[in-house]
C-alpha positions as CSV (number, residue, x, y, z in Angstrom):
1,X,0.0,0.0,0.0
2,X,1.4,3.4,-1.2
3,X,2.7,5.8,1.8
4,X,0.3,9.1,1.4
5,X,1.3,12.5,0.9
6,X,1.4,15.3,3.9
7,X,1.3,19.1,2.4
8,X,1.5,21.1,6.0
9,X,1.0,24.9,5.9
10,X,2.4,27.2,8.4
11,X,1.0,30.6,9.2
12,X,3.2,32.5,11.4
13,X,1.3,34.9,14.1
14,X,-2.1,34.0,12.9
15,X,-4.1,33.5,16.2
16,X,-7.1,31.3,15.8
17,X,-9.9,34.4,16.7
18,X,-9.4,35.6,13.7
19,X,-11.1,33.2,11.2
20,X,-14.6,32.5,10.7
21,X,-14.8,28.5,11.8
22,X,-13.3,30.0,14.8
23,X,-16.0,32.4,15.4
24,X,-15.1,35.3,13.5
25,X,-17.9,37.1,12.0
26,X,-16.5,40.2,10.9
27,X,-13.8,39.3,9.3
28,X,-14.9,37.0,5.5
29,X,-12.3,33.6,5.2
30,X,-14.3,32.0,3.1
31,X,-11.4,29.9,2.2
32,X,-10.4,29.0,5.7
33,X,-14.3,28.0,6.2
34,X,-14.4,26.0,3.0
35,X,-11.1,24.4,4.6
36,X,-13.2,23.9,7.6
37,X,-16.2,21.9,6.2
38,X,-13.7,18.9,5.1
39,X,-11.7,18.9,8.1
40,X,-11.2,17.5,11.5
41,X,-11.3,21.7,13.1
42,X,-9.3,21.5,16.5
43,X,-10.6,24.6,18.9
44,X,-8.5,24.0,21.4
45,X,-4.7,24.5,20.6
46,X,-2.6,25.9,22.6
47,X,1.1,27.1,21.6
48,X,3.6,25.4,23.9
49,X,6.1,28.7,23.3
50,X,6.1,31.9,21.9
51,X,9.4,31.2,20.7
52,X,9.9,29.9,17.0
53,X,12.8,27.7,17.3
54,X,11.2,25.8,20.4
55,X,7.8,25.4,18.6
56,X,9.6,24.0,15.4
57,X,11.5,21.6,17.2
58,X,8.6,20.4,18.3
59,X,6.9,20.0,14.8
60,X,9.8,17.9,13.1
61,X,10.7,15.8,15.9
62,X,7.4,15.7,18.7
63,X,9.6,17.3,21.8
64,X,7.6,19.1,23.4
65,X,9.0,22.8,25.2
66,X,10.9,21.7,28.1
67,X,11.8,18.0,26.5
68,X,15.5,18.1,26.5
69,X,16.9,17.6,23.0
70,X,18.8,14.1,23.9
71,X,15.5,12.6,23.8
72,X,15.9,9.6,21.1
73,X,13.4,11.2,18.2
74,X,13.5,10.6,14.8
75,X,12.4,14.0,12.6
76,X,9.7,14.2,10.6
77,X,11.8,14.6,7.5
78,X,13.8,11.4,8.1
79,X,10.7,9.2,9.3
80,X,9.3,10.1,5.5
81,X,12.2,9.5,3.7
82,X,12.6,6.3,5.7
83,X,9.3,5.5,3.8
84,X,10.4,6.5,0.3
85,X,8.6,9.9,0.6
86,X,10.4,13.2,-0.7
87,X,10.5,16.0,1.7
88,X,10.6,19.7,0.9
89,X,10.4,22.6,2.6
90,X,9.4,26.0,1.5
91,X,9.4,28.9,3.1
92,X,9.6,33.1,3.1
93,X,11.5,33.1,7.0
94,X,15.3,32.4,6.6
95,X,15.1,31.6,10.3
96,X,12.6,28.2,9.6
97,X,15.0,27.5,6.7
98,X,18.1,27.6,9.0
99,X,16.4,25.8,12.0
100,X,18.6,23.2,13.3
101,X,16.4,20.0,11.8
102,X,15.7,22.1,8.2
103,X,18.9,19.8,7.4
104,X,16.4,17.3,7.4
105,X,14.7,18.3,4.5
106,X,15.9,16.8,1.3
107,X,15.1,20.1,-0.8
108,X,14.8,23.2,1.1
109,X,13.7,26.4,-1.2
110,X,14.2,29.8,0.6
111,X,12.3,32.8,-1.3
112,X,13.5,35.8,0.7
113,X,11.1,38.7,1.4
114,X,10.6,41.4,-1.0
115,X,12.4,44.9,0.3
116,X,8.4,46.7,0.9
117,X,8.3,50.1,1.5
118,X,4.7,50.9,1.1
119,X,1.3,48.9,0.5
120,X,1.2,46.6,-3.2
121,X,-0.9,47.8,-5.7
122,X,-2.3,44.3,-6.7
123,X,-2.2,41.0,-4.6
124,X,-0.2,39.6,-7.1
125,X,2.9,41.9,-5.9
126,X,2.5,40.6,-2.3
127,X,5.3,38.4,-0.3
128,X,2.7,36.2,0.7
129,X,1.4,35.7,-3.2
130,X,4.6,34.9,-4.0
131,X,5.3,32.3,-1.8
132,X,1.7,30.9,-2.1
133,X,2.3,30.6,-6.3
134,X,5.6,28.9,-5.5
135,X,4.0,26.4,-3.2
136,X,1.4,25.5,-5.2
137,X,3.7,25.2,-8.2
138,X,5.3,22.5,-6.2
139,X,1.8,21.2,-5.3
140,X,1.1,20.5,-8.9
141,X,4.6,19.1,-9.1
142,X,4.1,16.6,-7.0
143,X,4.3,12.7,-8.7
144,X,5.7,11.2,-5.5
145,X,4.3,10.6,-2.0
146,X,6.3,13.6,-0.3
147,X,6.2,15.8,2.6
148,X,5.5,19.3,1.2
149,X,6.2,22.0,4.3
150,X,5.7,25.2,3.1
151,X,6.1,27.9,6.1
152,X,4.7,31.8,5.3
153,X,6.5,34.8,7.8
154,X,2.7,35.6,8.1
155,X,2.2,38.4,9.6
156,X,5.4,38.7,10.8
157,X,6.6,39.9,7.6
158,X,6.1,43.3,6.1
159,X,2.1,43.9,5.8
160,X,2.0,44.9,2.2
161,X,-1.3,43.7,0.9
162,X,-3.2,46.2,-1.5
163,X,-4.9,49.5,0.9
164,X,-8.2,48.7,-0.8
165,X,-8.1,45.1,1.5
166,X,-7.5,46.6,5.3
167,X,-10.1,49.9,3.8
168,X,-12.8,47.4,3.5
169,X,-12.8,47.3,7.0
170,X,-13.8,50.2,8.1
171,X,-17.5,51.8,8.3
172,X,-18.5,55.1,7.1
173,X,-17.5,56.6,10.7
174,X,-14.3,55.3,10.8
175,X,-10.9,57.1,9.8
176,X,-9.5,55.3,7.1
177,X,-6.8,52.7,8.4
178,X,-2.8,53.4,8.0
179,X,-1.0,53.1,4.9
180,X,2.1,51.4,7.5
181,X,3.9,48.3,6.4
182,X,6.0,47.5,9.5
183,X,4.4,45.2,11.7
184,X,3.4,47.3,14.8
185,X,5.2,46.6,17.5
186,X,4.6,48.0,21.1
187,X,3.1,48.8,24.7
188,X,-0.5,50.6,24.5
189,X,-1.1,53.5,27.2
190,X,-4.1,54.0,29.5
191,X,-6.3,56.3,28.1
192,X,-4.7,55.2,24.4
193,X,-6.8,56.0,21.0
194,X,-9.4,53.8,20.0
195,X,-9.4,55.4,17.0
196,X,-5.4,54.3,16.3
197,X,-6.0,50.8,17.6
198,X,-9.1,50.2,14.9
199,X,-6.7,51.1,11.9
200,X,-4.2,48.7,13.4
201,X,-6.8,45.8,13.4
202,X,-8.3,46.9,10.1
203,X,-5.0,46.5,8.8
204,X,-4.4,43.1,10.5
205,X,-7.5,41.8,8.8
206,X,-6.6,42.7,5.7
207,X,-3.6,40.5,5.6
208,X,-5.9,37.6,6.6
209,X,-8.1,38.5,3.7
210,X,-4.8,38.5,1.6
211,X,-4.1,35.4,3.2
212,X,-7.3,33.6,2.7
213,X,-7.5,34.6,-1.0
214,X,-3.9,33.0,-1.3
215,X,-5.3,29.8,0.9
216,X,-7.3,29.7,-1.8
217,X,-5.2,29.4,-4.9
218,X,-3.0,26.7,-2.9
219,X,-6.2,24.6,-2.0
220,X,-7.4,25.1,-5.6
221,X,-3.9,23.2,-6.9
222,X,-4.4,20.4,-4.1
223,X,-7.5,19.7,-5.3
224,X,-7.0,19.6,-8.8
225,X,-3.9,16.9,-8.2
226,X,-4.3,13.3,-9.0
227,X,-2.8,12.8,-5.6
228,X,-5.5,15.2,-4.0
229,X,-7.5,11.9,-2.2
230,X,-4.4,10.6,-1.0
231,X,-3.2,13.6,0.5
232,X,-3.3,14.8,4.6
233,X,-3.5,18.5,3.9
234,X,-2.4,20.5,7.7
235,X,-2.8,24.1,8.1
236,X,-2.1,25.9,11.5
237,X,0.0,28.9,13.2
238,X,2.8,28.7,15.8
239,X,1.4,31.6,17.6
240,X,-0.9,34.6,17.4
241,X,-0.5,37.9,17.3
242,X,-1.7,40.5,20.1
243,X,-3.6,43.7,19.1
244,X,-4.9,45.7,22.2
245,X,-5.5,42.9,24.5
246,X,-3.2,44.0,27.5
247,X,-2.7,46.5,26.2
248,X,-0.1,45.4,24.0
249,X,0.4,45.5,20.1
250,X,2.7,43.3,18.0
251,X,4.6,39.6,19.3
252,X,4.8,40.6,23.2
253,X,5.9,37.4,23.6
254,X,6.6,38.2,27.8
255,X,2.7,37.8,28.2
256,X,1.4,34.3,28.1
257,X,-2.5,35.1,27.2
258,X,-4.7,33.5,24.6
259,X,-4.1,36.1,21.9
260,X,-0.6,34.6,21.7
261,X,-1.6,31.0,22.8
262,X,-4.5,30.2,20.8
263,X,-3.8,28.9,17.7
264,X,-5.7,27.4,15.0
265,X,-5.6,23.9,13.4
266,X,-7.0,22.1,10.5
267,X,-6.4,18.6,9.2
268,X,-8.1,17.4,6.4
269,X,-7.0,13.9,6.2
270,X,-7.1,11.9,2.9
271,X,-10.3,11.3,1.1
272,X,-10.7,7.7,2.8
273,X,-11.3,9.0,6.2
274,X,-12.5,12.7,5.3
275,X,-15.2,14.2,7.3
276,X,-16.5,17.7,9.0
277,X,-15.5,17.3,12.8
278,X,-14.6,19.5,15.7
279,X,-12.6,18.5,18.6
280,X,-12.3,20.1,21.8
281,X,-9.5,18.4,23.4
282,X,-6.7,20.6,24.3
283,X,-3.8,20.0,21.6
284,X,-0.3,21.2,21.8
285,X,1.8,21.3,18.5
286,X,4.1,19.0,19.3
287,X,1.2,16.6,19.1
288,X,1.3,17.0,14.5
289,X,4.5,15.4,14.6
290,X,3.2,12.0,15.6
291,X,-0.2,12.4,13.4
292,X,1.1,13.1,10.7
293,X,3.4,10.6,10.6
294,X,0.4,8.0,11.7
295,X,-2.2,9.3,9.2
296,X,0.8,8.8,6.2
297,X,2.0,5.4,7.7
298,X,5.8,6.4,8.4
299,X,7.6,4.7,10.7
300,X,7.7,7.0,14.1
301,X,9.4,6.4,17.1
302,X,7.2,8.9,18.9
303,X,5.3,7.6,21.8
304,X,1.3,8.1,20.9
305,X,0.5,8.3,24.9
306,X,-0.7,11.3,25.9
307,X,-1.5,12.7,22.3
308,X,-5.2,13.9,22.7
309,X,-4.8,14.4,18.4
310,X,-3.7,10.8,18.0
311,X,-6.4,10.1,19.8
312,X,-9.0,11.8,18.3
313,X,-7.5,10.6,14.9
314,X,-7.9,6.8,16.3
315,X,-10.8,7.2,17.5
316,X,-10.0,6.6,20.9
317,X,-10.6,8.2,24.6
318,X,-8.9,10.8,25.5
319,X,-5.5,10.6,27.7
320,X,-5.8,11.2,31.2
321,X,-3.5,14.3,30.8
322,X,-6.1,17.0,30.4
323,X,-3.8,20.1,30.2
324,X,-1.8,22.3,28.2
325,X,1.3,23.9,29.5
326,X,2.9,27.0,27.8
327,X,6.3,28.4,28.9
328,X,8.7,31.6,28.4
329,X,11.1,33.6,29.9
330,X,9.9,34.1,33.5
331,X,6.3,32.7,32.8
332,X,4.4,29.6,32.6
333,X,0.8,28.9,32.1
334,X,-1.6,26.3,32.4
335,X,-4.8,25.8,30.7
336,X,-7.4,22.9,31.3
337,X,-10.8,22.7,29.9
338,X,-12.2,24.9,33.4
339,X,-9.5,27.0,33.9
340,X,-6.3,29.4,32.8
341,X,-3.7,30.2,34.9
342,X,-0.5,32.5,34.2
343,X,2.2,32.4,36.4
344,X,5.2,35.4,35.9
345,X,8.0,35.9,38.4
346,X,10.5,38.8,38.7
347,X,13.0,38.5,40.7
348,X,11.9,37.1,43.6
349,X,8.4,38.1,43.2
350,X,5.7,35.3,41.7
351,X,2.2,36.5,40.2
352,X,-0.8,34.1,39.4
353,X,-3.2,35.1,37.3
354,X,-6.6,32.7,37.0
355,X,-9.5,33.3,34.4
356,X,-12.6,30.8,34.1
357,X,-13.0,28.8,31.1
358,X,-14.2,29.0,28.2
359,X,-16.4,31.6,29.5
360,X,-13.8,34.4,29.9
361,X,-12.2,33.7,25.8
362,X,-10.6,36.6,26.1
363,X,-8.7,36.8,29.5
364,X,-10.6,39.5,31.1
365,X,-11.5,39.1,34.7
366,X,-9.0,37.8,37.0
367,X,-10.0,35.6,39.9
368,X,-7.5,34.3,41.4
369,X,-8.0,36.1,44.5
370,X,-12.0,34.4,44.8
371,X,-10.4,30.9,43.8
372,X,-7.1,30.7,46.1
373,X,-7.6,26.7,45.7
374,X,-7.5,26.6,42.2
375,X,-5.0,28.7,42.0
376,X,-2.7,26.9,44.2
377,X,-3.3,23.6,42.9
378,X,-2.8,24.7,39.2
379,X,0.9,26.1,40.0
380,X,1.6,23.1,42.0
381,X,0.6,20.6,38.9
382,X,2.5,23.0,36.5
383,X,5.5,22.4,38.9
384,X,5.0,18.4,39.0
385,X,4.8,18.5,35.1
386,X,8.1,20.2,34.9
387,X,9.6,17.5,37.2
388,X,7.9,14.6,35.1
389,X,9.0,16.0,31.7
390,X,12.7,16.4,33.0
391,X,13.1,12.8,34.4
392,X,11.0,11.6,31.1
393,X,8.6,10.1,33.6
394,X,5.0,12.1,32.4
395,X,3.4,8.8,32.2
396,X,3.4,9.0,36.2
397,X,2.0,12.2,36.7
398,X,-1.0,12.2,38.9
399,X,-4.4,13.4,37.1
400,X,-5.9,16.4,37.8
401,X,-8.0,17.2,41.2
402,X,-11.5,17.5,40.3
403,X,-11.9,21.0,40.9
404,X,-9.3,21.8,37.8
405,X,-11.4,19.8,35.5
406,X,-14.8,21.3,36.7
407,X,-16.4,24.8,35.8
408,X,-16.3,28.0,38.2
409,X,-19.6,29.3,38.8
């Protein structure tokens, strides 16, 4: 039986809120929802680090954050070829292309960004056009089960699609968004602008318009393939991309919330097994290296226990491990289907900060001082799944105390 093909597409800075199977519905992706109807739609993912190294490590070779890199993996790349499947890897982001395990990669094609000093005239003169056409080039190129990864900078690179797509946006009251290009970057003020902070999402969303038009033209060349049924097709984001939510604009990657955390993933698995689903287990990226090598039958070395997307693949329960953990410099956070907890320490100062869930999405009322239980017993597991994932022993940490599984009211 012939190996299948894995094409995996990698937004950077996309967070999940702002696409329409997500809940969007300002903000057309009619191309992201068309994506949506054939796939398995995961709501729950949650970015292990804000840090793109650590998070790509964890795609090629299943570690997850604090794993420690002498763990016996085999990449993603090799487990492929191991199986007679090329593997590629596009991408717009000389630091993907340079990532330690990129050597991996039997073909590695590395369009650099296009100097931008103002907005494109036509889509077609976009960074993100170009690398879409590229990729789906090599989509329609395809005659051999192979591993096509094609990483976009996202909206991490220069934000250069055409005015008339972020103007859209705006209502007959509004000031007309900024012509900028440079991805805003900064701190917002008490007492800041509204006015200032519209343009700057208005100009957000028209990248993802840009970007869903482009979705478009790849899926388009997928699904004209011969190869198209046989095919896992992945799309998802490392992390997201903060615009006014405490009161900070741009990667902030020193505050562990869900508009850096919460990410989106689709997998629409080969024709076979394809079906509309949603899945609210919480994921954690390091969990695609292991499906995808399951869904394309290559030989993994990856332990399945404990991967709630393995499982939902399968079939199967759910692990007992109902938790996902997200670490940075001087932070940590913990998020279970009930609850969200940040932890940040300076110096020799800690902080806890506890939301309910899913009812606060966005992070808004702090609690921890009403829920001192919770609190406490979230910081002490996050500390006992440090110490299991450094002595390789997470198949002995204790499940969760009731309360963390169970809704605040």
């Amino acid at each position: 039986m012939p190996v299948s093909s894995a094409v995996v597409l990698v937004i950077d800075r996309l967070g999940a809120g702002w696409l329409g199977p997500y809940g969007n519905t300002w903000l057309d992706t009619p191309h992201f929802n068309r994506l949506a109807s054939h796939s398995l739609l995961c709501e729950a993912v949650l970015a292990e680090s804000p840090d793109l190294a650590t998070t790509y490590r964890g795609y090629w070779s299943g570690l997850r954050a604090l794993q420690s890199d002498s763990c016996d993996t085999t990449p993603l790349p090799i487990a492929a070829a191991a199986a007679g499947a090329r593997s590629v890897l596009i991408t717009d982001d000389r630091g993907v292309a340079q990532h330690p395990l990129a050597t991996s990669f039997a073909e590695c094609e590395l369009l650099e960004p296009s100097s931008v000093g103002s907005c494109s005239a036509e889509i077609e003169q976009t960074n993100l056009f170009r690398l879409f056409s590229t990729a789906s080039n090599a989509v329609r190129d395809l005659n051999h089960p192979t591993l096509l990864w094609i990483h976009a900078a996202g909206m991490s690179a220069p934000w250069d699609a055409p005015l008339e797509l972020r103007n859209r946006f705006a209502d007959e009251d509004d000031p007309l968004p900024p012509a900028f290009v440079d991805p805003p970057n900064r701190l917002l003020k008490p007492g800041f602008d509204p006015d200032e902070l519209l343009g700057i999402v208005h100009a957000y969303a028209g990248q993802v318009a840009l970007l869903d038009l482009c979705l478009g033209m790849l899926l388009e060349a997928l699904d004209e393939h011969p190869l198209a049924s046989d095919t896992l097709f992945v799309a998802t984001s490392p992390r997201g991309y903060p615009l006014g939510e405490h009161l900070r604009i741009g990667p902030c990657d020193d505050a562990l919330y869900g508009e850096l955390l919460h990410v989106p993933l689709f997998l629409r698995l080969p024709a076979d097994r394809r079906e509309h689903s949603r899945t609210r287990q919480l994921i954690q990226p390091h969990e695609l290296c292991a499906a995808i090598a399951n869904v394309c039958g290559w030989p993994s070395n990856q332990s399945p226990s404990g991967s709630a997307l393995l499982a939902e693949l399968r079939g199967e329960p759910s692990p007992p491990l109902s938790a996902a953990f997200a670490t940075a410099q001087h932070q940590r956070a913990i998020r279970t289907h009930a609850w969200f907890l940040r932890e940040s320490r300076h110096e020799d100062r800690t902080r806890h900060e506890l939301f309910a869930k899913p009812d606060d999405r966005w992070e808004a009322n702090e609690i921890s001082s009403r829920c001192t239980e919770e609190t406490e017993l979230l910081a002490s597991y996050v500390d006992q799944f440090e110490q299991a994932v450094s002595a390789n022993k997470l198949a002995e940490l204790p499940p969760l105390a009731d309360s963390l599984c169970e809704m605040w009211r």
